[in-house]
LOVO-511468 format. One line per field, with one value per residue: residue in three letters; x, z negated, y of N, C-alpha, C in turn. Coordinates in Angstrom, 1 decimal, decimal comma, always signed. Layout:
// residues N
aa [ALA:...] .
n_c1 [X:...] .
n_c3 [Z:...] .
n_c2 [Y:...] .
ca_c1 [X:...] .
ca_c3 [Z:...] .
ca_c2 [Y:...] .
c_c1 [X:...] .
c_c3 [Z:...] .
c_c2 [Y:...] .
***
This chain:
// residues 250
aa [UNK:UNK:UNK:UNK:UNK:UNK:UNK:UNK:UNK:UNK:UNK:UNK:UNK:UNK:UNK:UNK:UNK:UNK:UNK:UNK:UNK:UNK:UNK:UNK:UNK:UNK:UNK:UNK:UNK:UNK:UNK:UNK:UNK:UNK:UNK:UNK:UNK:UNK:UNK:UNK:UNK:UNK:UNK:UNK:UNK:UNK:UNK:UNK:UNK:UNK:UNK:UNK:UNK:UNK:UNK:UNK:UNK:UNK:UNK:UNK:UNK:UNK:UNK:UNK:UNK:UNK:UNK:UNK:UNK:UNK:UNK:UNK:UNK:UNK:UNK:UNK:UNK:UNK:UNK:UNK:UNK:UNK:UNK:UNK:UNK:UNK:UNK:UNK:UNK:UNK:UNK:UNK:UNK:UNK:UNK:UNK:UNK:UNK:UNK:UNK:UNK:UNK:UNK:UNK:UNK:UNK:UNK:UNK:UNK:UNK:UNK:UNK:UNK:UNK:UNK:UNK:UNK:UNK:UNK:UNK:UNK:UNK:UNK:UNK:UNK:UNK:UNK:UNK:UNK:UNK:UNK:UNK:UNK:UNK:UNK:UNK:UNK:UNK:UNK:UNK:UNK:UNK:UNK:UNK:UNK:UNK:UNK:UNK:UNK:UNK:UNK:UNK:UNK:UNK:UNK:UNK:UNK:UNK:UNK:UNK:UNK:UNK:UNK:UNK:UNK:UNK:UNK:UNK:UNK:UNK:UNK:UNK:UNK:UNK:UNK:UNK:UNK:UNK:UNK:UNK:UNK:UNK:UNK:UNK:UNK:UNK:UNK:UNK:UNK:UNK:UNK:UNK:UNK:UNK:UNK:UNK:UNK:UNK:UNK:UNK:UNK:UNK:UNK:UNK:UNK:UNK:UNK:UNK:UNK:UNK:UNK:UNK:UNK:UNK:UNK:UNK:UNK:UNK:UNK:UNK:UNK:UNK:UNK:UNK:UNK:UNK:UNK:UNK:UNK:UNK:UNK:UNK:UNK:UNK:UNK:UNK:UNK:UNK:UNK:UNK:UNK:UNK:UNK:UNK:UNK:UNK:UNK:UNK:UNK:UNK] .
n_c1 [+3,7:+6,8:+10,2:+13,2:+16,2:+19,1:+21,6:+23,7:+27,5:+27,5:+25,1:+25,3:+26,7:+24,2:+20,8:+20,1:+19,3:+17,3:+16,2:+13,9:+13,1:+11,3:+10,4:+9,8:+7,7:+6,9:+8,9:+10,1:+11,2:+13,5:+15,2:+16,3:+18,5:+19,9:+20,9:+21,5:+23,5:+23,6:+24,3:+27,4:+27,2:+25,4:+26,6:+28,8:+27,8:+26,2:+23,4:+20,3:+18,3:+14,9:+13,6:+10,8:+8,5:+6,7:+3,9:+1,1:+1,4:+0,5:-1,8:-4,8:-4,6:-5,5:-4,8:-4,1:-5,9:-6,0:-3,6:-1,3:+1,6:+1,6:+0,1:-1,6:-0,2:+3,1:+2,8:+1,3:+1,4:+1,3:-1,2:-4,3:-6,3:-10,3:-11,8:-13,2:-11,7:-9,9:-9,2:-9,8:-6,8:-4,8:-3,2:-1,4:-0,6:-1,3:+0,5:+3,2:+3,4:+2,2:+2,0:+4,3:+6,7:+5,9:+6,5:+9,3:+10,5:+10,0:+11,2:+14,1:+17,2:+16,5:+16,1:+12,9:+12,4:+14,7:+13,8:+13,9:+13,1:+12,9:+12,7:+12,1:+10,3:+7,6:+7,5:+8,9:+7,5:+5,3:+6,9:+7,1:+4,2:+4,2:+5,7:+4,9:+2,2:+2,6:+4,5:+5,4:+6,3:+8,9:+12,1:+12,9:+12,8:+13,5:+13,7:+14,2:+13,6:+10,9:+7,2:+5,3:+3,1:+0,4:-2,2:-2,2:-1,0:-0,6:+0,3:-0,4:-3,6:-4,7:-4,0:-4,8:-7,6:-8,5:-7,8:-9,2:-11,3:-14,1:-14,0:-12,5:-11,7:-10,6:-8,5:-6,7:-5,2:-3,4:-1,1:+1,2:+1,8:-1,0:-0,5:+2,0:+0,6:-1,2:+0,6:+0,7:+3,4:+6,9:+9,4:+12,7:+13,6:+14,9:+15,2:+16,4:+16,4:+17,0:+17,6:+17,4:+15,7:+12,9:+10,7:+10,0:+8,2:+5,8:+4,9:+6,6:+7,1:+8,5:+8,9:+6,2:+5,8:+8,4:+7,0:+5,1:+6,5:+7,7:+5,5:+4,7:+6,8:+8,3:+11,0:+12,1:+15,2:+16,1:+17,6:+18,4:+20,0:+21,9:+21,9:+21,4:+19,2:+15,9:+16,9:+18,4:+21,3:+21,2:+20,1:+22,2:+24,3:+23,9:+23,0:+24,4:+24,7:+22,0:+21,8:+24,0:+22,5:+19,9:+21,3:+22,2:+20,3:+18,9] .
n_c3 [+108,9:+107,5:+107,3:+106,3:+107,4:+106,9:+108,9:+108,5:+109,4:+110,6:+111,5:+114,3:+115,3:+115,2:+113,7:+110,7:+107,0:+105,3:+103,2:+101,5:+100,0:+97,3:+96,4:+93,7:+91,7:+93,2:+95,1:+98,8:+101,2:+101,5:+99,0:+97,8:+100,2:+99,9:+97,4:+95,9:+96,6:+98,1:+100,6:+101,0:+99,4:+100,3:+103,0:+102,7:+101,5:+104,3:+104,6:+105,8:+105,0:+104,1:+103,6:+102,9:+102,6:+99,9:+100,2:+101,5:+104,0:+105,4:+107,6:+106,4:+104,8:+101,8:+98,4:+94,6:+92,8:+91,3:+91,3:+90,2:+89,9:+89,3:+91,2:+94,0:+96,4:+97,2:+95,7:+96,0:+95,2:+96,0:+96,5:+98,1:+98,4:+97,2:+96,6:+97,7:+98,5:+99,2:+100,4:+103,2:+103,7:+101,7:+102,1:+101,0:+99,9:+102,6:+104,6:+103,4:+102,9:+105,7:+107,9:+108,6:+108,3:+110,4:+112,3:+112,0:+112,3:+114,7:+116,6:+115,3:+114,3:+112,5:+110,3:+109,6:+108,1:+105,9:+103,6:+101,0:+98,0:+96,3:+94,1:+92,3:+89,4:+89,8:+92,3:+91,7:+90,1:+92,2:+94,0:+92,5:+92,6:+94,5:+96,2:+94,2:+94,5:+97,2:+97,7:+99,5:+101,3:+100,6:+99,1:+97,2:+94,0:+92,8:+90,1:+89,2:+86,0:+86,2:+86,5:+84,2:+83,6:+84,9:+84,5:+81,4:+80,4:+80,8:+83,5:+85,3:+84,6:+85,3:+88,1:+89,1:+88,3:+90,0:+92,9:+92,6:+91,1:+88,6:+87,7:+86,3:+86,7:+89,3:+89,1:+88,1:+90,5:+90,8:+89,2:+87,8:+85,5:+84,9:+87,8:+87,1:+85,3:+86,9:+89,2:+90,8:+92,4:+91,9:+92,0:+92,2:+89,4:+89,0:+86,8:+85,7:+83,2:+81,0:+77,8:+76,9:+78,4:+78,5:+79,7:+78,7:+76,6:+76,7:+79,2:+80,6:+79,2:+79,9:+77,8:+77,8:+80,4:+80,2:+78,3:+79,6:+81,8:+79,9:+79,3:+81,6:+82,6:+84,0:+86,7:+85,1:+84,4:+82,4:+81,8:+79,5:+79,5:+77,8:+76,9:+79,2:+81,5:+83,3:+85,9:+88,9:+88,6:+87,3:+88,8:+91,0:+89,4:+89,2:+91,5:+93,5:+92,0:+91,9:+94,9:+95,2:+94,1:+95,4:+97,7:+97,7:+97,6:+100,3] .
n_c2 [-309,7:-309,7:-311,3:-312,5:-314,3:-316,3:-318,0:-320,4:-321,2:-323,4:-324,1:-323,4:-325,6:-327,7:-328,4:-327,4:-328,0:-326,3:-323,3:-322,4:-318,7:-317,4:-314,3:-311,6:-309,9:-306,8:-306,9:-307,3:-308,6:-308,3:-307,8:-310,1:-310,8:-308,5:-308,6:-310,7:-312,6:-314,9:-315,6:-316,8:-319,3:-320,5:-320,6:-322,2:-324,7:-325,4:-324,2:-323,3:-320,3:-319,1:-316,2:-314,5:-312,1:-310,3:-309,7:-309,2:-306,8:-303,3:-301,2:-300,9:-303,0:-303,5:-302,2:-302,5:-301,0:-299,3:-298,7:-300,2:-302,1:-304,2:-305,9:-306,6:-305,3:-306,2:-308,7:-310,8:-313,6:-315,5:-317,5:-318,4:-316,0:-315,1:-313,6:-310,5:-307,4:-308,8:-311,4:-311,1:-310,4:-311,2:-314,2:-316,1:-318,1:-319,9:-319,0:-319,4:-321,9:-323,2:-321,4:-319,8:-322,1:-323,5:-321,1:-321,2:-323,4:-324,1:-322,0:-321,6:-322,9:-325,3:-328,0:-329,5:-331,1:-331,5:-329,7:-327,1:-325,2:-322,1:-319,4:-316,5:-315,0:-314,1:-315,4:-317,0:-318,8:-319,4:-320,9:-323,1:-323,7:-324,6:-326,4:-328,6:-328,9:-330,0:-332,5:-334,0:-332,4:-331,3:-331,2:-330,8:-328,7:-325,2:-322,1:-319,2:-317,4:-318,4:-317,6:-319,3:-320,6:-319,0:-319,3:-318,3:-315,9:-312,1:-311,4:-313,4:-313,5:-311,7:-311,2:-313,9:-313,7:-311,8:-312,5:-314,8:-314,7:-315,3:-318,0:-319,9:-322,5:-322,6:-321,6:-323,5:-324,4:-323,1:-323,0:-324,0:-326,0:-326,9:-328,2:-330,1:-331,8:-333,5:-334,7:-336,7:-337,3:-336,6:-334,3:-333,4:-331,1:-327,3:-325,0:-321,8:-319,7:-316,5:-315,7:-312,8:-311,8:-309,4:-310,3:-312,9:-313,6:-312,9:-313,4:-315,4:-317,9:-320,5:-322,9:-323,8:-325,0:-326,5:-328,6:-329,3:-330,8:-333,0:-334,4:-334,9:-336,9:-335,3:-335,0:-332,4:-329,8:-327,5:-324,7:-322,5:-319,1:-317,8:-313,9:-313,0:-311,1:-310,1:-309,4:-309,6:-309,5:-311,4:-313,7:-313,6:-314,6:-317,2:-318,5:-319,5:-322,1:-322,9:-323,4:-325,3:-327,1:-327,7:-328,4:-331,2:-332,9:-332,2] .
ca_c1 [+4,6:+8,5:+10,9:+14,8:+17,2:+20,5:+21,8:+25,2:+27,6:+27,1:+23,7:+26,2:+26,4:+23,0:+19,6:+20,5:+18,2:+16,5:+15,2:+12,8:+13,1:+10,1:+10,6:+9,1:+6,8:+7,2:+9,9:+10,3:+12,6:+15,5:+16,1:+17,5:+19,2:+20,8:+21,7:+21,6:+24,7:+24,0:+25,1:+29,0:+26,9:+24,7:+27,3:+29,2:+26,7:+25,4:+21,8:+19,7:+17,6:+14,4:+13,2:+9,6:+7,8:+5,8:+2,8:+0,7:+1,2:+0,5:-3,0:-6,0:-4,6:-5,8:-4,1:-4,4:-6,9:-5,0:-2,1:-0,3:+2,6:+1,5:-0,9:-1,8:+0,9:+4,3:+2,2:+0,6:+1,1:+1,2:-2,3:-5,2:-7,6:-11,3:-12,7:-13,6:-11,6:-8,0:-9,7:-8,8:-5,7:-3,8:-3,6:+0,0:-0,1:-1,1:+1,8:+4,2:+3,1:+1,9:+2,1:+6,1:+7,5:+5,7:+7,3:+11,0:+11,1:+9,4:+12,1:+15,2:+17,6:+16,5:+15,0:+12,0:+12,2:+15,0:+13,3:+14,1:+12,3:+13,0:+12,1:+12,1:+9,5:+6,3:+8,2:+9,4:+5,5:+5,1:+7,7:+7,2:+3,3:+4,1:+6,0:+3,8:+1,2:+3,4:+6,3:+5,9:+7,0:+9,7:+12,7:+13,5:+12,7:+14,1:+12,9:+14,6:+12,5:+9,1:+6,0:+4,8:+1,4:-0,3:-3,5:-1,7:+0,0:-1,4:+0,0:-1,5:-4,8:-4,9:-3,9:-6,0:-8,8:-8,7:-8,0:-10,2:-12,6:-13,5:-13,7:-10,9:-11,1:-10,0:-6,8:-6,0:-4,9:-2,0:-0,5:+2,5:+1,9:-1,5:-0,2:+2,4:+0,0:-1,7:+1,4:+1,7:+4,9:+7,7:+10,5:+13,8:+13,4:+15,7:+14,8:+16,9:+15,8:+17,9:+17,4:+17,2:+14,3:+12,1:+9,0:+10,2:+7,9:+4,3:+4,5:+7,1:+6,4:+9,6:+8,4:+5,0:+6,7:+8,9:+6,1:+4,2:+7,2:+8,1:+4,2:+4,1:+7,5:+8,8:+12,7:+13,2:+16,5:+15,5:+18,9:+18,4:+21,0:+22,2:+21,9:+20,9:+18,0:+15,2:+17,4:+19,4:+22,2:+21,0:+20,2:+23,5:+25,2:+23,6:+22,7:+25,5:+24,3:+20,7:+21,9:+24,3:+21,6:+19,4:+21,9:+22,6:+18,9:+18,9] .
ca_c3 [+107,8:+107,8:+106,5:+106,6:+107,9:+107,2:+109,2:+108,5:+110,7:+110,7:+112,7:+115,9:+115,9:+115,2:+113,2:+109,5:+106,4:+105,0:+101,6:+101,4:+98,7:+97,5:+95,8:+92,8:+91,5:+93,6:+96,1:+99,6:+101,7:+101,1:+97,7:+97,9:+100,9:+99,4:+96,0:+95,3:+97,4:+98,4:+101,9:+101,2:+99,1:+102,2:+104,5:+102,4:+101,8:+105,5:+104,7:+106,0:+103,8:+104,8:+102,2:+103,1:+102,0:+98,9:+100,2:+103,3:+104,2:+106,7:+107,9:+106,2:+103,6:+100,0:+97,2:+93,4:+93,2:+90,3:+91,8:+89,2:+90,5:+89,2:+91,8:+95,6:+97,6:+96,6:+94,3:+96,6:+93,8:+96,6:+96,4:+99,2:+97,6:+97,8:+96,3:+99,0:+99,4:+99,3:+101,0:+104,7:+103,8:+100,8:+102,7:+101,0:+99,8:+103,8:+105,0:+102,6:+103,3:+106,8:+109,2:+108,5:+108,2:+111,9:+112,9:+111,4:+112,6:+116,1:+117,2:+114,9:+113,9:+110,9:+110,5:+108,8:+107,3:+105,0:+103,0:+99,5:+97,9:+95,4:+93,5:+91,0:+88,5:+90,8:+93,6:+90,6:+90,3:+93,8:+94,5:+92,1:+93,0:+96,3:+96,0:+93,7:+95,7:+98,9:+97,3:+100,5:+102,5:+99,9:+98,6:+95,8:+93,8:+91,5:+89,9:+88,0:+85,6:+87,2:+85,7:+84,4:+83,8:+84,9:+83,5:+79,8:+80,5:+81,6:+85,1:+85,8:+84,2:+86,7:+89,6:+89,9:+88,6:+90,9:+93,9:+92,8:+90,7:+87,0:+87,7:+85,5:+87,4:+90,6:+88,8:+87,5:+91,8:+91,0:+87,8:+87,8:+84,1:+85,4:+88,5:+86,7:+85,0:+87,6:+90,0:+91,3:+93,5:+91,0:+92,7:+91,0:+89,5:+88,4:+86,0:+84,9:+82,1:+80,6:+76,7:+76,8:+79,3:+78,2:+79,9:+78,4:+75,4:+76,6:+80,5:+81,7:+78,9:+79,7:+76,8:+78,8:+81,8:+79,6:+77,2:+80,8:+82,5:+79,5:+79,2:+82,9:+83,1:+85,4:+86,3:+84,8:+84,4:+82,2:+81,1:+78,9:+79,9:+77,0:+77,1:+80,5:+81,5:+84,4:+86,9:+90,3:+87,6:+86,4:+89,9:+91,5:+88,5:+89,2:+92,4:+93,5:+91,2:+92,7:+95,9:+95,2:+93,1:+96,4:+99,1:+97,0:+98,3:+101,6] .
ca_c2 [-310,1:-309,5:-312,1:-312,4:-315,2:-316,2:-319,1:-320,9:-321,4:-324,5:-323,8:-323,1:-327,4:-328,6:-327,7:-327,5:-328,3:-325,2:-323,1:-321,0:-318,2:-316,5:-313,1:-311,4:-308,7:-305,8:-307,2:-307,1:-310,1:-307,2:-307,8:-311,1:-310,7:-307,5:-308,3:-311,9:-313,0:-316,3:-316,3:-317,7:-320,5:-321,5:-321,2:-323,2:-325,6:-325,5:-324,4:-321,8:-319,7:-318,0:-314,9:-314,1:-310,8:-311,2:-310,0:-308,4:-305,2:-302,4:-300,5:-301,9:-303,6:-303,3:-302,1:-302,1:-299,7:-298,4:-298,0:-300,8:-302,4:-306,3:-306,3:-305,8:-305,0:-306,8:-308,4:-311,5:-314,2:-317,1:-317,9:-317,7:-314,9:-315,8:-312,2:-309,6:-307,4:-309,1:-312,7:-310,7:-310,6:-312,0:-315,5:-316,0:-319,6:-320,7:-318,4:-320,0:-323,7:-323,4:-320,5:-319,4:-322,9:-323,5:-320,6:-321,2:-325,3:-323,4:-320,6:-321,7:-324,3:-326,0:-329,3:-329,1:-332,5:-331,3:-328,6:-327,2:-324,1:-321,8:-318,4:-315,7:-314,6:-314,4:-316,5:-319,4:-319,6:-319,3:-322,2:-324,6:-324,7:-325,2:-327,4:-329,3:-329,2:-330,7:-333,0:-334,6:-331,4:-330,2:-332,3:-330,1:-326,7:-324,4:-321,0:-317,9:-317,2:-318,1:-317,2:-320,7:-320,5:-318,0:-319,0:-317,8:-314,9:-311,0:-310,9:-314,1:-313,8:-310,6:-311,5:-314,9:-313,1:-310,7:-312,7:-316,1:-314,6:-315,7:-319,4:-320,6:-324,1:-322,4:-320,8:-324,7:-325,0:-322,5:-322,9:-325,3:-326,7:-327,8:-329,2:-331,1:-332,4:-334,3:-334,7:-338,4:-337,7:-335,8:-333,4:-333,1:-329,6:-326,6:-323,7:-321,3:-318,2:-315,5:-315,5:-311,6:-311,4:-308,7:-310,9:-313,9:-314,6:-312,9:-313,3:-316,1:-319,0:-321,9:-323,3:-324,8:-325,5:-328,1:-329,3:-329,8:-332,0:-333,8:-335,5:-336,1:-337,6:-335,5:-334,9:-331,2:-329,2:-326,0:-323,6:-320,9:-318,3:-316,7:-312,6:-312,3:-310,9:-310,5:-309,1:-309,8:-309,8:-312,9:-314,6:-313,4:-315,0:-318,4:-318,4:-320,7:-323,3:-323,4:-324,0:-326,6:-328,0:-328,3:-329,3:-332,3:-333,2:-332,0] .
c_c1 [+6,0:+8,8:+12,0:+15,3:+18,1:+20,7:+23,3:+25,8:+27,0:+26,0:+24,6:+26,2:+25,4:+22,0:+20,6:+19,3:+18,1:+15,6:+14,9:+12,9:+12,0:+10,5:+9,7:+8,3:+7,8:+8,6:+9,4:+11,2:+14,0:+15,9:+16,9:+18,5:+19,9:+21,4:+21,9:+22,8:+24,8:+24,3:+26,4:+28,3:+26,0:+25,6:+28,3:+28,9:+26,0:+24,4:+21,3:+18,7:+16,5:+13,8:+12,3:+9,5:+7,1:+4,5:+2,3:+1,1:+0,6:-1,1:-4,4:-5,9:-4,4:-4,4:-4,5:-5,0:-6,9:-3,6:-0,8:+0,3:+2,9:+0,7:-1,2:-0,5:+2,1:+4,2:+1,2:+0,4:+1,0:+0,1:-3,1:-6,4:-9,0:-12,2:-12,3:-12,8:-10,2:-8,6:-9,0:-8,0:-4,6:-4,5:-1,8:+0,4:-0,2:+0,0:+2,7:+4,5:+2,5:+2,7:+3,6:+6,9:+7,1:+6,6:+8,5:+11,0:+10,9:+11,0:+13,6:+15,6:+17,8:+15,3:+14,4:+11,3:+13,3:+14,6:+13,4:+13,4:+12,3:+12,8:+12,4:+11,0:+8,3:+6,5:+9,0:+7,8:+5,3:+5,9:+7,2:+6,0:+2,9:+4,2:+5,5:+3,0:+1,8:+4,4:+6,5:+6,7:+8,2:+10,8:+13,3:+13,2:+13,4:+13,4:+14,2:+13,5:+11,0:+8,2:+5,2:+3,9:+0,5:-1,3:-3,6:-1,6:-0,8:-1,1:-0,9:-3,0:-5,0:-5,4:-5,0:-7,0:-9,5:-9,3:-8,9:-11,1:-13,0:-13,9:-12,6:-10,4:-10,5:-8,5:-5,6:-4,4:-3,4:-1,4:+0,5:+2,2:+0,6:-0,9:+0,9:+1,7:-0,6:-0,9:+1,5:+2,6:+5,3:+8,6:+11,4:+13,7:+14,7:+15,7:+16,0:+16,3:+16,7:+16,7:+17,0:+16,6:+13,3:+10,8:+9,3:+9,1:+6,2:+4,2:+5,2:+6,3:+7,2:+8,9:+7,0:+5,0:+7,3:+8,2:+5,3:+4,7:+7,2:+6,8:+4,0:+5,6:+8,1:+10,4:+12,8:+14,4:+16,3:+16,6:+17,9:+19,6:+21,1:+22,8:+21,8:+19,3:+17,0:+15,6:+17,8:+21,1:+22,6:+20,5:+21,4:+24,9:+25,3:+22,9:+23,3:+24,9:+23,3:+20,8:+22,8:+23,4:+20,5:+19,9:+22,1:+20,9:+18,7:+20,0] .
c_c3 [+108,2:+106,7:+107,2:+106,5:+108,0:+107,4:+108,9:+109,3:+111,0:+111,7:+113,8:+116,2:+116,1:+114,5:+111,6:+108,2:+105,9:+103,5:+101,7:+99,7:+98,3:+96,1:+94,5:+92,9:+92,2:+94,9:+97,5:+99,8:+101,1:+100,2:+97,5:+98,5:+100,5:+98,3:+95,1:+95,3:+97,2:+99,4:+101,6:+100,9:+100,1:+102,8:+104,0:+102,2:+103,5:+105,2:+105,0:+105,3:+104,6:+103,9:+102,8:+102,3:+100,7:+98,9:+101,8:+103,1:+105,2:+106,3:+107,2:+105,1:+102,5:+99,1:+96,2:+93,4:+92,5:+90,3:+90,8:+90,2:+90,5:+90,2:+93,1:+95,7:+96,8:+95,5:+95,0:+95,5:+94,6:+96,8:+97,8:+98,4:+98,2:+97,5:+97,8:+97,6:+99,8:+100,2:+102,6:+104,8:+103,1:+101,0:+102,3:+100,7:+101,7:+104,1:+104,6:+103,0:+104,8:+108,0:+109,3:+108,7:+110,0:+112,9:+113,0:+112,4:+114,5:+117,1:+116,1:+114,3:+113,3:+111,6:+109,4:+108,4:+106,2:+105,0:+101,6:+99,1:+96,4:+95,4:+92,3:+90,4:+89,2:+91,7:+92,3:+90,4:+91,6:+94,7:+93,6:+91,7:+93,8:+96,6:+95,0:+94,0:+97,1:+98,3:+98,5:+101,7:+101,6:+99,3:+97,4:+95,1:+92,6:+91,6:+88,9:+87,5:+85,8:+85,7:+85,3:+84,0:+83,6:+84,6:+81,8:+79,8:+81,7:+83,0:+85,7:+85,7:+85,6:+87,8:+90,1:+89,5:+89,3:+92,6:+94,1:+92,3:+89,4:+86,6:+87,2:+85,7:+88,2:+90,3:+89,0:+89,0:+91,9:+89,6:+87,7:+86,2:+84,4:+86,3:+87,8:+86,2:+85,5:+88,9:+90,5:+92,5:+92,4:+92,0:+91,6:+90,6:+88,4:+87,6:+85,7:+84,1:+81,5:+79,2:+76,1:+78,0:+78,5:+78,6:+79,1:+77,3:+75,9:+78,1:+81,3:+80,5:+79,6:+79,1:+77,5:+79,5:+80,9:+78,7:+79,0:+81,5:+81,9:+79,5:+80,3:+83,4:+84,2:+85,4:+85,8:+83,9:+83,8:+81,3:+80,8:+78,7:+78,6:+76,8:+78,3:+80,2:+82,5:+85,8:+88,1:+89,5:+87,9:+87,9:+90,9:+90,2:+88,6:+90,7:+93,5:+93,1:+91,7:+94,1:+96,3:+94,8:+94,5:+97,6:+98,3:+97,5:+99,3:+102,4] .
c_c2 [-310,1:-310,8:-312,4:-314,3:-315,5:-318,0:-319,4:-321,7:-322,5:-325,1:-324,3:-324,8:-328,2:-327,9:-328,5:-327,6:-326,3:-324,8:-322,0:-320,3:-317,3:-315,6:-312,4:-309,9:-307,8:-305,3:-307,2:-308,8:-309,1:-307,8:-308,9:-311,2:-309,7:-307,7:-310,0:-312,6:-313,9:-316,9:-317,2:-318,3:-321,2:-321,0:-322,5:-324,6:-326,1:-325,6:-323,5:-321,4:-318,6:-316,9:-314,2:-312,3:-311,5:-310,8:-309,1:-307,0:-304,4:-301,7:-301,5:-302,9:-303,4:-303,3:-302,5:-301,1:-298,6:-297,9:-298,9:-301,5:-303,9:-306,8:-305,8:-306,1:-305,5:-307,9:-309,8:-312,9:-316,1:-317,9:-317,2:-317,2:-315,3:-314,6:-311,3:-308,5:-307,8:-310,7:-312,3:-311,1:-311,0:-314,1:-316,1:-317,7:-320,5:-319,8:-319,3:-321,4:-323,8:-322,4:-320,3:-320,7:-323,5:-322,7:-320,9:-322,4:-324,8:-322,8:-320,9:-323,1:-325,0:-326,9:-329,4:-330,2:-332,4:-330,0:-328,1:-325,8:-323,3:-320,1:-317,2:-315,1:-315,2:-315,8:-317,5:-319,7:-319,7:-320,9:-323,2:-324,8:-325,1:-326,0:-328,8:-330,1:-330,2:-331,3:-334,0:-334,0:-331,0:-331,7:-331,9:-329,0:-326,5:-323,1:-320,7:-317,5:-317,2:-318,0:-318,7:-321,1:-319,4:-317,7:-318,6:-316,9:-313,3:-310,7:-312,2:-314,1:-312,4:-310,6:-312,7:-314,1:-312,3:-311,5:-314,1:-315,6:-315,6:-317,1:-319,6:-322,1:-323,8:-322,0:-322,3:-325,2:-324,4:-322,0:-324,6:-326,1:-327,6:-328,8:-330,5:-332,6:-333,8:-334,6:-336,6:-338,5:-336,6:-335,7:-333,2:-331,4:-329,0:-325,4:-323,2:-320,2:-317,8:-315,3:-313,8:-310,6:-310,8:-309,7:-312,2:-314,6:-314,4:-313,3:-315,0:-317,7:-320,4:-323,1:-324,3:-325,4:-327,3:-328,9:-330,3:-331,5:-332,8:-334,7:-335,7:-336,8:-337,2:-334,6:-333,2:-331,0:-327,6:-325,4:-322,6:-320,4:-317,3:-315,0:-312,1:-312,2:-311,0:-310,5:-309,7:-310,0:-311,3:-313,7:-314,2:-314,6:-316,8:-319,4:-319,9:-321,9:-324,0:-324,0:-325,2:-327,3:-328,7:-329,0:-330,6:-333,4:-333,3:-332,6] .
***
């Protein structure tokens, strides 16, 4: 697994807090780090940022078997797969929440008691059921457009089906609208969505997300960005915001 690192200076005096950004359909760590341009805002902030892959790669590991681009490879969805033959190796939710944050707190200088975590499309599903899941490891999340329940919507029905298999209780484990549901610790949270998002009405679903928070009482922050759309555009535009929004935590 590859994943990118940008430290601020701020590192150079001590361990600094830390956000993990998790990336969307068909991304790489690059794409943030190339087109988001959030370094000045963590350096300014003093935070380091780590930007994971979005899913396994290399020799031996499975594709879409159709060659579609929602699925397999770039395409990991943050979940540990329990169907043969992605179980090997789409292991992306322990990565995310285990094995990488061992590494990072391990070999660099972030203190991995302030932790904040945030996302786009796949990776805003990906963060804020991680975070969910752990509100004792995370002090904050935000999402661009995350996918916000993927037990509704055709990349989600997909992907878990694929990698859980057609138990529809096991999906409940990675769908942020359930977890809110049953959340007894709440995280301050930050959404944003672009009103002229093409996935906006059959795939991302806001709308659930805030019906979700508001019956469990829990703190969300959900902008709708008028005429933006799914892009790097639209997280370069806002980018800033998200991370003041977490150092204020950290």
């Amino acid at each position: 697994m590859h994943f990118s690192v940008y430290l601020p200076p701020a590192a150079d005096q001590g361990k600094v807090p830390v956000l993990y950004w998790l990336s969307g359909l068909t991304c790489t760590d690059e794409n943030f780090v190339n087109k988001a341009g959030a370094q000045r805002y963590a350096a300014e902030h003093g935070v380091a940022i780590v930007a994971p892959d979005t899913s396994p790669r290399g020799e031996g590991v499975p594709d879409d078997p159709d060659g579609a681009w929602d699925f397999g490879l770039g395409a990991g969805f943050y979940v540990n797969a329990l169907r043969e033959p992605w179980a090997a190796h789409y292991r992306m939710y322990d990565y995310i929440d285990r094995e990488l944050p061992a590494l990072v707190n391990k070999e660099l200088p972030v203190d991995g008691d302030r932790v904040g975590i945030f996302g786009h499309s796949m990776g805003g599903h990906g963060a804020l059921t991680i975070a969910l899941k752990n509100p004792q490891r995370y002090r904050s999340v935000s999402a661009f457009a995350p996918i916000c329940s993927p037990m509704n919507c055709p990349w989600g029905e997909k992907a878990l089906g694929n990698y859980l298999g057609d138990n529809r209780e096991l999906w409940r484990d990675y769908d942020a609208c359930e977890l809110l549901g049953r959340a007894q610790q709440h995280l301050p949270m930050l959404v944003d969505q672009g009103d002229a998002d093409d996935f906006l009405a059959e795939q991302l679903k806001p709308q659930l997300l805030d019906e979700a928070a508001t019956a469990a009482h829990s703190p969300l922050t959900l902008h709708m960005r008028p005429g933006y759309d799914h892009s790097y555009f639209f997280i370069a535009s806002f980018i800033g915001e998200h991370i003041a929004f977490h150092a204020q935590f950290l």
